[in-house]
C-alpha positions as CSV (number, residue, x, y, z in Angstrom):
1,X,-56.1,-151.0,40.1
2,X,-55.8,-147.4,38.5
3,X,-53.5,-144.9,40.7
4,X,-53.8,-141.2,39.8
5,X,-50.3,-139.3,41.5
6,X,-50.5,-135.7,40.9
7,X,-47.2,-134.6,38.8
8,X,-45.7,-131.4,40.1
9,X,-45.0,-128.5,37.6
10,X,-41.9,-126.4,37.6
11,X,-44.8,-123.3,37.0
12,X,-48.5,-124.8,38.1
13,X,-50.3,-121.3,36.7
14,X,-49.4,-117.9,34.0
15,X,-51.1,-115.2,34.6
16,X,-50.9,-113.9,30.9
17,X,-50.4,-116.4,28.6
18,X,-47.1,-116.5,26.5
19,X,-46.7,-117.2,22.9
20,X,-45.9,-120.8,23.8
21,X,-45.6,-122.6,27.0
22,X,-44.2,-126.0,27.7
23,X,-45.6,-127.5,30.9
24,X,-42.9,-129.0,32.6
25,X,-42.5,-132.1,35.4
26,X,-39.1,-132.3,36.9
27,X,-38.3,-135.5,36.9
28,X,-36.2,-136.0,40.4
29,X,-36.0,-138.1,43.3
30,X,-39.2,-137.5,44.2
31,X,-41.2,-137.5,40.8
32,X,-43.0,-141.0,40.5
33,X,-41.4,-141.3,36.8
34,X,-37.7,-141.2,38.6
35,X,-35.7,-144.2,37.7
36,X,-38.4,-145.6,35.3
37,X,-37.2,-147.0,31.9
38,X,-39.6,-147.2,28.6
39,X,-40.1,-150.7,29.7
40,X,-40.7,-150.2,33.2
41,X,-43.9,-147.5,32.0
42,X,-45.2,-150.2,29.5
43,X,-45.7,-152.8,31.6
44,X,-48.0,-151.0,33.9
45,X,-49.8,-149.3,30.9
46,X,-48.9,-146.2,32.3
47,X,-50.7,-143.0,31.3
48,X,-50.5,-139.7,31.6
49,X,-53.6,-137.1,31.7
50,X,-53.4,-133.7,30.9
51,X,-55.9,-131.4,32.4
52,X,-56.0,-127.7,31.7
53,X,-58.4,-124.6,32.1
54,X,-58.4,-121.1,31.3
55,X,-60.7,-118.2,30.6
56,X,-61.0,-116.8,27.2
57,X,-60.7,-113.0,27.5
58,X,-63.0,-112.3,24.6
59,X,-65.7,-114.4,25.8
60,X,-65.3,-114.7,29.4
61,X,-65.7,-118.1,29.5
62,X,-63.5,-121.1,31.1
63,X,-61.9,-123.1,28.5
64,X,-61.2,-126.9,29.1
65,X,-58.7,-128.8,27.1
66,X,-57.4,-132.5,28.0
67,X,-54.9,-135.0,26.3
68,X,-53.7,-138.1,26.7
69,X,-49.9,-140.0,26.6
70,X,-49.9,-143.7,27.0
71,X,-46.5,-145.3,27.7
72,X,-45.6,-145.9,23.6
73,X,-46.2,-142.4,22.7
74,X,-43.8,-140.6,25.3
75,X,-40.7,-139.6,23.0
76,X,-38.1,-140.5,25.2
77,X,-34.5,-138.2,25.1
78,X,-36.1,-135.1,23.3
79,X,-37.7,-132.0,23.6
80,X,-39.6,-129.7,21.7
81,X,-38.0,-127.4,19.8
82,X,-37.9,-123.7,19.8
83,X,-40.7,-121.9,17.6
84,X,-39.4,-118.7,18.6
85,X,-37.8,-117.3,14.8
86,X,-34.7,-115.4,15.2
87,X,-34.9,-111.5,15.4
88,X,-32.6,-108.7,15.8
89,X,-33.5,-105.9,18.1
90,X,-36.0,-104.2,16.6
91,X,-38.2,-106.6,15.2
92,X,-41.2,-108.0,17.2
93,X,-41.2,-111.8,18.4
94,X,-42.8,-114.0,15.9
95,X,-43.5,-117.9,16.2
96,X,-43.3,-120.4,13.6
97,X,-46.7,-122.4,14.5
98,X,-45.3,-125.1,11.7
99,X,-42.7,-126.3,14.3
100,X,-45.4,-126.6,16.7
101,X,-44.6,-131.3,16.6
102,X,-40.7,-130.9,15.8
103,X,-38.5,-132.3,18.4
104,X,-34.8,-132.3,19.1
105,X,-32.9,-135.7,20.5
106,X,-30.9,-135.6,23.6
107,X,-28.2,-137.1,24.5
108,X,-28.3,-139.3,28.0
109,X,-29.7,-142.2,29.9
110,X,-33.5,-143.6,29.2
111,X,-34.7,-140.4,30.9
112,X,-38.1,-139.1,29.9
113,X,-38.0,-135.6,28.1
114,X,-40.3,-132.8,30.5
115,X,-44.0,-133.2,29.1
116,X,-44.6,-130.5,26.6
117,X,-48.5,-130.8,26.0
118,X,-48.8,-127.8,23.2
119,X,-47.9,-130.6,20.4
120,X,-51.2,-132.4,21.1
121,X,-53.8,-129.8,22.4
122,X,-56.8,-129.8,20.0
C-alpha cells in the first residue's frame, strides 16, 4: 500500500523569488525520514514527490513543476553547493547557473542531505 506523509519545510512559501532557493525538510525526531538508512528507504521503494506552483509575473499565469526522487537517487551526506560567485561590495550578485548539479560531501552518519529540488526542475 502507497502512504503519502506530507514533509514539513523549514520556509513552505517566498513571496519574491530569490536567485536560488533550496527547499529544505529538517530531518528531526519528528520527520518520517528520522533514523532511516539508504537501505531502510530501498526496501520500501520509497519516493519522494515534489510538487510546486507559482505565478509567472509576465504572464499571470500559475506555473506547475513536479519531480521525482526514488530511494537510489537521494545523494546521501551532501548538499548543493553555493552558485552565488564571490563579489566585493560594489558589485551586483551574480549566479553561476553551471553549478546548478554540483554537490559538496559531508561528513557524518547515513543522514540524508535536506532535499534541494532546483538540480532537477525541468
Amino acid at each position: 500500500m502507497r502512504r503519502y506523509l506530507p514533509l514539513p519545510l523549514e520556509r513552505n512559501q517566498v513571496t519574491f523569488f530569490p536567485l536560488s532557493w533550496t527547499v529544505v525538510h529538517p530531518i528531526d525526531d519528528a520527520s518520517p525520514l528520522a533514523g532511516k538508512t539508504p537501505k531502510d528507504l530501498a526496501q520500501t521503494q520509497a519516493e519522494i514527490l515534489v510538487l510546486l506552483s507559482g505565478i509567472d509575473e509576465t504572464f499571470e499565469q500559475t506555473v506547475h513543476a513536479r519531480s521525482s526522487y526514488r530511494a537510489d537517487e537521494i545523494v546521501w551526506n551532501a548538499r548543493f553547493r553555493s552558485m552565488f560567485l564571490p563579489t566585493d561590495s560594489r558589485s551586483r550578485i551574480s549566479v553561476d547557473i553551471r553549478q546548478v548539479h554540483e554537490i559538496e560531501r559531508l561528513e557524518g552518519p547515513n543522514t540524508p542531505a535536506p532535499m534541494p529540488i532546483n538540480a532537477r526542475m525541468q
